[in-house]
VMD Tcl script that draws the C-alpha trace (Angstrom):
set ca {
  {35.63 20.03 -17.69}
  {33.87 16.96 -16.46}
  {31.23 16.31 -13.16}
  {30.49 13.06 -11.59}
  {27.60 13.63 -9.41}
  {26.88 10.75 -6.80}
  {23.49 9.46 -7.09}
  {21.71 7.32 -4.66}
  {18.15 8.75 -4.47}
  {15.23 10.41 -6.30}
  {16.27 13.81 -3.93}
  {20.01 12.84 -5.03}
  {19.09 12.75 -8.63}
  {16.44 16.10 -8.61}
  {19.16 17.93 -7.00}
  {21.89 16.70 -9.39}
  {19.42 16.99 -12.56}
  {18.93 20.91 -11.00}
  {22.67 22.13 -10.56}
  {23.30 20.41 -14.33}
  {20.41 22.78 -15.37}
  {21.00 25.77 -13.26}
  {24.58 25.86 -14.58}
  {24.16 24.65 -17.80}
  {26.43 22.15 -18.06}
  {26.64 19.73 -20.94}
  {25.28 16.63 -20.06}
  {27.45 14.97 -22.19}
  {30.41 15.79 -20.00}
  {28.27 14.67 -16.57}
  {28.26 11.52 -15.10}
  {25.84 9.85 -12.46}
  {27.56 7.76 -9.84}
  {24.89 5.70 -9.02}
  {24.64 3.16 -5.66}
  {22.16 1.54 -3.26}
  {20.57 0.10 -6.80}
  {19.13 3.60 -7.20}
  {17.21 3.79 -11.04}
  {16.93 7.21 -12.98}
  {13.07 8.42 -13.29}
  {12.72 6.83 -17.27}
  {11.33 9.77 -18.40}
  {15.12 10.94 -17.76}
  {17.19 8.13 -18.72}
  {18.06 9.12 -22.17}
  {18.55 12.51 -21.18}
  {22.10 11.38 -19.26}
  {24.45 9.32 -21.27}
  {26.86 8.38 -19.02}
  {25.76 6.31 -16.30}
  {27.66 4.13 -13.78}
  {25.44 1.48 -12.00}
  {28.10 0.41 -9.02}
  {27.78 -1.95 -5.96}
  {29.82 0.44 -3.81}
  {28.13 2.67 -1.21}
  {28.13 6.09 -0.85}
  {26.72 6.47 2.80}
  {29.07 4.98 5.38}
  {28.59 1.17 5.56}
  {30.57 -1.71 6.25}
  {29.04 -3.39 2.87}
  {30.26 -2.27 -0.73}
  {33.73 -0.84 1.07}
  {36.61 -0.45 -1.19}
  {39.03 -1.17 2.08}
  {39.73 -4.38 2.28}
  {41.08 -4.52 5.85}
  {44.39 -6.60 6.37}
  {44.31 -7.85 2.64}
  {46.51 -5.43 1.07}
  {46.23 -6.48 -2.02}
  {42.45 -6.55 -2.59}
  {42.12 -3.11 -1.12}
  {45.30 -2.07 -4.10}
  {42.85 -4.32 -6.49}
  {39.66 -2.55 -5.55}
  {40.80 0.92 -6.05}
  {42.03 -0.24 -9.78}
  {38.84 -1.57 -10.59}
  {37.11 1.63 -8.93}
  {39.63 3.89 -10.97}
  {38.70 1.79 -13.87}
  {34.83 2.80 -13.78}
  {35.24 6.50 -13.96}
  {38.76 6.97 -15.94}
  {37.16 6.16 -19.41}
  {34.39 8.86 -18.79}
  {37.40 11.16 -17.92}
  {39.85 10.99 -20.53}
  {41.91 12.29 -17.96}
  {40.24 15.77 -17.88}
  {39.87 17.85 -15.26}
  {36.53 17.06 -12.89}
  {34.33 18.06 -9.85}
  {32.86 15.75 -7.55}
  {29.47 15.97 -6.05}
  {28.51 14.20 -2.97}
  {25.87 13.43 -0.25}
  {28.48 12.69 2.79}
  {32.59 12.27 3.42}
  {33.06 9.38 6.20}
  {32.66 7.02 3.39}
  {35.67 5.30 0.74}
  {34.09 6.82 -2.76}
  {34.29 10.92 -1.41}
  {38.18 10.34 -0.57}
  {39.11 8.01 -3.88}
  {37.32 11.07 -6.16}
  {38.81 13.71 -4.28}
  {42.25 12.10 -4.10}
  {42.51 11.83 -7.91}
  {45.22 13.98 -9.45}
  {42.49 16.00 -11.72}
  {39.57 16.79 -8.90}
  {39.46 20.26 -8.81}
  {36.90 19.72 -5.93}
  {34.10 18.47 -4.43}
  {30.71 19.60 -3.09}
  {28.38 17.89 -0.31}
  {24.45 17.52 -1.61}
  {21.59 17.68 0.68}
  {20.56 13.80 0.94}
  {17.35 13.93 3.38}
  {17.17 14.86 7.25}
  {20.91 14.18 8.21}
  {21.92 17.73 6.03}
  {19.88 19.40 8.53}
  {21.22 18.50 11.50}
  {23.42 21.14 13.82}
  {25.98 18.33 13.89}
  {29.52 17.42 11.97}
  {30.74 13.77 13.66}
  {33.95 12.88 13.62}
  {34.00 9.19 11.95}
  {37.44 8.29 14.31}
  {37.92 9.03 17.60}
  {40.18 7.75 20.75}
  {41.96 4.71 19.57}
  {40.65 4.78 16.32}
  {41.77 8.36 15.39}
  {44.98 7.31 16.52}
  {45.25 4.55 14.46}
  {43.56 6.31 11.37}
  {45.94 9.50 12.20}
  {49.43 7.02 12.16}
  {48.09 4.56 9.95}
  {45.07 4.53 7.56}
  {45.34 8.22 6.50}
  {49.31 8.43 6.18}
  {49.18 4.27 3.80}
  {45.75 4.71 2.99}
  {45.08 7.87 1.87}
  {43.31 7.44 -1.50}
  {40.80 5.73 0.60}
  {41.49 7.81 3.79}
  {41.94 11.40 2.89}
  {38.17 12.56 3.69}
  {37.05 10.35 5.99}
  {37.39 11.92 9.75}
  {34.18 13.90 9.22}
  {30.61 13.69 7.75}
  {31.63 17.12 5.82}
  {35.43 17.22 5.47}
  {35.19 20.57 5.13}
  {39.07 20.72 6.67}
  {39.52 19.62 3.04}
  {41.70 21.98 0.41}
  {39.57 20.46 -1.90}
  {36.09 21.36 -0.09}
  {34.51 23.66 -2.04}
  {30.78 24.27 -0.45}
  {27.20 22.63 -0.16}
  {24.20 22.86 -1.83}
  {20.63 22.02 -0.87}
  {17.50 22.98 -1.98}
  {16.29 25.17 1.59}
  {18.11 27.73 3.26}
  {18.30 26.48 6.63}
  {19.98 22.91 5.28}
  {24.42 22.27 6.75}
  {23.32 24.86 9.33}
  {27.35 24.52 10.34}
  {28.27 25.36 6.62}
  {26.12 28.54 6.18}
  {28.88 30.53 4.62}
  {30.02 27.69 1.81}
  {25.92 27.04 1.33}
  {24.15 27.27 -2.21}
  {20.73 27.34 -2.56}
  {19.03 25.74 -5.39}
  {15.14 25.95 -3.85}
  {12.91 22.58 -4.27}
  {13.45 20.74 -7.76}
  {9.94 18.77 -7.75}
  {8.11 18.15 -10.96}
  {4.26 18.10 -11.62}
  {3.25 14.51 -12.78}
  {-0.29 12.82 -13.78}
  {-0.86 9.89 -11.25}
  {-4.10 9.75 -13.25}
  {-6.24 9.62 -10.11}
  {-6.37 12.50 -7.13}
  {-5.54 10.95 -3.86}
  {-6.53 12.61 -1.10}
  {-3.72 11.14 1.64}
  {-0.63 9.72 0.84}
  {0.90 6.99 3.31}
  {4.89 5.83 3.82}
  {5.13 2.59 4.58}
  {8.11 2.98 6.57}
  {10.27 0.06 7.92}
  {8.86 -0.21 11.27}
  {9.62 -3.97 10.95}
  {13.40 -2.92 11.70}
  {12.87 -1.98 15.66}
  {9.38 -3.01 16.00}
  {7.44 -6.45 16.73}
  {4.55 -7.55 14.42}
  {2.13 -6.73 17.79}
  {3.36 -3.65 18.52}
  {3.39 -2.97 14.55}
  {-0.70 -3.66 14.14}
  {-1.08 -1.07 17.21}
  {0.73 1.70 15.75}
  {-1.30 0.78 12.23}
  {-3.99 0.89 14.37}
  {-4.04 3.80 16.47}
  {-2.95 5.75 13.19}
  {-5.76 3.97 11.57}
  {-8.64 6.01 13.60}
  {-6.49 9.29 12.89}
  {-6.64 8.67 9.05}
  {-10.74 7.32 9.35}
  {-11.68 10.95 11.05}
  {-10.72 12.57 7.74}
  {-12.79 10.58 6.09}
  {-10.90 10.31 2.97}
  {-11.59 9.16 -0.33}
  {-9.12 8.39 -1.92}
  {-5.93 7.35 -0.02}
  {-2.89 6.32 -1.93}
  {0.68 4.56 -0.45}
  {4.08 3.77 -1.35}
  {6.52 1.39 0.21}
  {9.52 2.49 1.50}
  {12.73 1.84 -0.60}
  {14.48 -0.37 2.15}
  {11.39 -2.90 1.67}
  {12.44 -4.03 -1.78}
  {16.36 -3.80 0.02}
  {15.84 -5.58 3.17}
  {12.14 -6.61 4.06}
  {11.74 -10.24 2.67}
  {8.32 -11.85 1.20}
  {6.87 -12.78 4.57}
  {7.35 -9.31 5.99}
  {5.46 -7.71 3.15}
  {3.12 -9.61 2.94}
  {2.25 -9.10 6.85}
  {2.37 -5.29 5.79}
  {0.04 -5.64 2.87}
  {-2.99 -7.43 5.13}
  {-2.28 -5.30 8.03}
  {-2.41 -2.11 6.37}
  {-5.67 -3.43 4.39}
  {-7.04 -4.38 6.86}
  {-6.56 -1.24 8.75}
  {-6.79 1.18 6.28}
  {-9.15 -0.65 3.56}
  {-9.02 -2.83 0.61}
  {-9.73 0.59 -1.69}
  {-5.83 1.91 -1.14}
  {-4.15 2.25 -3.74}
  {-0.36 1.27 -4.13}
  {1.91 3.03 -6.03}
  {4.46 1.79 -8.09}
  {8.34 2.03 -6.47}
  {9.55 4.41 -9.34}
  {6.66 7.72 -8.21}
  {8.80 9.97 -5.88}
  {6.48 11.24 -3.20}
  {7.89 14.69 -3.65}
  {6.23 14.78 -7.06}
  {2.85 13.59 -5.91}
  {3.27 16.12 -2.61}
  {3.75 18.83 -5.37}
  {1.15 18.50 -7.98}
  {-1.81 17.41 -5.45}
  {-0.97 18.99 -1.96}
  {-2.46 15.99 0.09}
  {-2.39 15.47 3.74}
  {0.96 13.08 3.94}
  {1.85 10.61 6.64}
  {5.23 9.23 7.83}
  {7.23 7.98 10.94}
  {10.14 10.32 10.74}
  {10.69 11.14 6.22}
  {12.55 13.91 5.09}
  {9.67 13.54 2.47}
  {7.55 15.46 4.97}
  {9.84 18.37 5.12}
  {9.87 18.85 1.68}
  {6.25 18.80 1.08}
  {5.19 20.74 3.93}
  {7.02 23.55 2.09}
  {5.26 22.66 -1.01}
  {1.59 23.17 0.52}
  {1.03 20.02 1.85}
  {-0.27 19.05 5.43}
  {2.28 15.97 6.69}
  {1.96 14.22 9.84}
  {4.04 12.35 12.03}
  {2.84 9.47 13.67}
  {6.25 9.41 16.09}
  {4.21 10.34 19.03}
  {2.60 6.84 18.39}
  {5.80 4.99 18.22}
  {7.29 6.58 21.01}
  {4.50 4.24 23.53}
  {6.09 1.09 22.12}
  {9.59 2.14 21.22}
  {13.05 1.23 23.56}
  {13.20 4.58 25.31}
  {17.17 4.68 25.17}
  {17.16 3.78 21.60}
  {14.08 5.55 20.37}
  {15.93 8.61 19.16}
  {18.90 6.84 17.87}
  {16.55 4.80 15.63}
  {14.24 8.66 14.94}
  {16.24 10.87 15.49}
  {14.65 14.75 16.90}
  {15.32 17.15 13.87}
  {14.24 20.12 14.98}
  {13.00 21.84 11.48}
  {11.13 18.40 11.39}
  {8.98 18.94 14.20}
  {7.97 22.52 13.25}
  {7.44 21.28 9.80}
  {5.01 18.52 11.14}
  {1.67 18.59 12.45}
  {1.83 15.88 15.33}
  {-0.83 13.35 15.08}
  {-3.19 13.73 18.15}
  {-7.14 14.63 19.13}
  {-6.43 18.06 19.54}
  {-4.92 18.96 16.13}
  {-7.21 17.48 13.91}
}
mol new
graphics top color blue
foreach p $ca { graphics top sphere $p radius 0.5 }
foreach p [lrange $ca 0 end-1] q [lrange $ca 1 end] { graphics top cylinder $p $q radius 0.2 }
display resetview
């Protein structure tokens, strides 16, 4: 028996490494699926033989599709050369998929496969907790994926009409690490609990600051004033040590220009004393082994370390003064275990 478990995060990965553990499989018969140009923790590279590094996407995006529209033949060409990065690991065995969402190409081309047995959804950050299950087609769409793209395309299309296809006879549950995670899938739901590490940063920071990619809905102006107003927040704690990380979509998306405006405005801000952290620390980990105050716009790493011990904050009721009203919860969503999990940032809850 073999398991390909799609990998596009540190969370992905924890909860992966966790059910491999839990269940004792062999590692040599696993297989990480890895996108978005996600990197294994090194301390855990050798421990996982088979790796597959792979342009495609595993959330639903337009880039790294295996559909290739009208061209026929490229989409018959790109579902070879998909085929052709798992079927070696297989040997034609019998496998399990595990994955983070269905309205996406990779979900349907695994479970399509003559030897699936099945597949399982992950947790993969705030969207698991939502009291939602969208339906990826609807009016004309859905009637041209019903008559057309699931009937011709079906290794492609087979999954595809919801975030969890759990109409699927190849559905076989989710897992998450909390108990109130797919609350529309509570009677298929596995529990694994939270599968953070301790680590050595070799320093004790006292806060711990996202940089999240404000720069995606917000101007530079309107950027310094949320730095700022969050800035006389962070100085009433009088910290002494205050540590930060970027977000992962600045090494995706932000270009030189934009981090570099990040690096003197939060400096200037914040302090020249921060202290950045290198892209491969998971926050989770640091959350976990120090229990410092946390601050993000909107993280799922906030949920997760508030039920480690941790005191997170969201500076959303900052944004919201500059923010697009109509769009402002399209771009931050409301989750409601979010907001109980958070402590909102204001003067009276210091």
């Amino acid at each position: 028996m073999k398991y390909i478990f799609g990998v596009s995060s540190h969370l992905t990965f924890y909860i992966a490494h966790r059910i491999i553990e839990l269940n004792h499989f062999d590692r040599n018969e696993c297989l990480l699926f890895q996108t978005r140009n996600y990197s294994l923790p090194d301390n855990y590279n050798a421990q996982y033989p088979h790796q597959v590094h792979t342009g495609y996407n595993l959330t639903n995006s337009k880039s790294g599709r295996v559909f290739a529209g009208a061209n026929i033949f490229k989409t018959i060409r790109n579902i070879r050369e998909f085929d052709a990065l798992i079927d070696p690991f297989l040997q034609n065995d019998d496998f399990f998929y595990y994955t983070q969402v269905c309205s996406n190409d990779i979900t349907s081309l695994m479970a399509t496969k003559k030897n699936c047995l099945g597949f399982y959804v992950i947790e993969d950050g705030l969207a698991s907790y939502r009291d939602f299950n969208p339906q990826t087609f609807t009016g004309i769409r859905y009637v041209v994926y019903k008559t057309l793209l699931n009937p011709f395309f079906n290794r492609i299309y087979a999954c595809k009409n919801h975030f969890i296809a759990s109409e699927s006879p190849k559905f076989k549950g989710c897992i998450a690490t909390l108990p109130f995670c797919f609350p529309l899938h509570q009677d298929k739901l596995q529990v694994i609990g939270l599968p953070y590490e301790i680590i050595d940063l070799g320093f004790t920071p006292d806060a711990l600051l996202s940089i999240d990619p404000l720069y995606l809905h917000f101007s530079k102006e309107e950027i310094m004033q949320i730095y700022t107003e969050l800035g006389h927040f962070i100085k009433d704690k009088q910290y002494k040590t205050i540590a930060f990380k970027y977000h992962p979509n600045f090494f995706a998306a932000a270009n030189t220009e934009i981090r570099l405006f990040f690096e003197r405005t939060i400096r200037d801000i914040l302090g020249e004393s921060m202290i950045e952290l290198d892209k491969s620390v998971v926050l989770e980990n640091v959350l976990k082994t120090y229990r410092c105050d946390f601050y993000t716009d909107n993280s799922s790493v906030a949920l997760y370390g508030s039920q480690m011990g941790a005191k997170c904050y969201t500076y959303k009721p900052i944004m919201r003064k500059y923010a697009h009203k109509e769009k402002f919860e399209e771009w931050y969503p409301t989750i409601p275990v979010l907001e109980k999990a958070f402590l909102p940032v204001g003067a009276n809850n210091q």
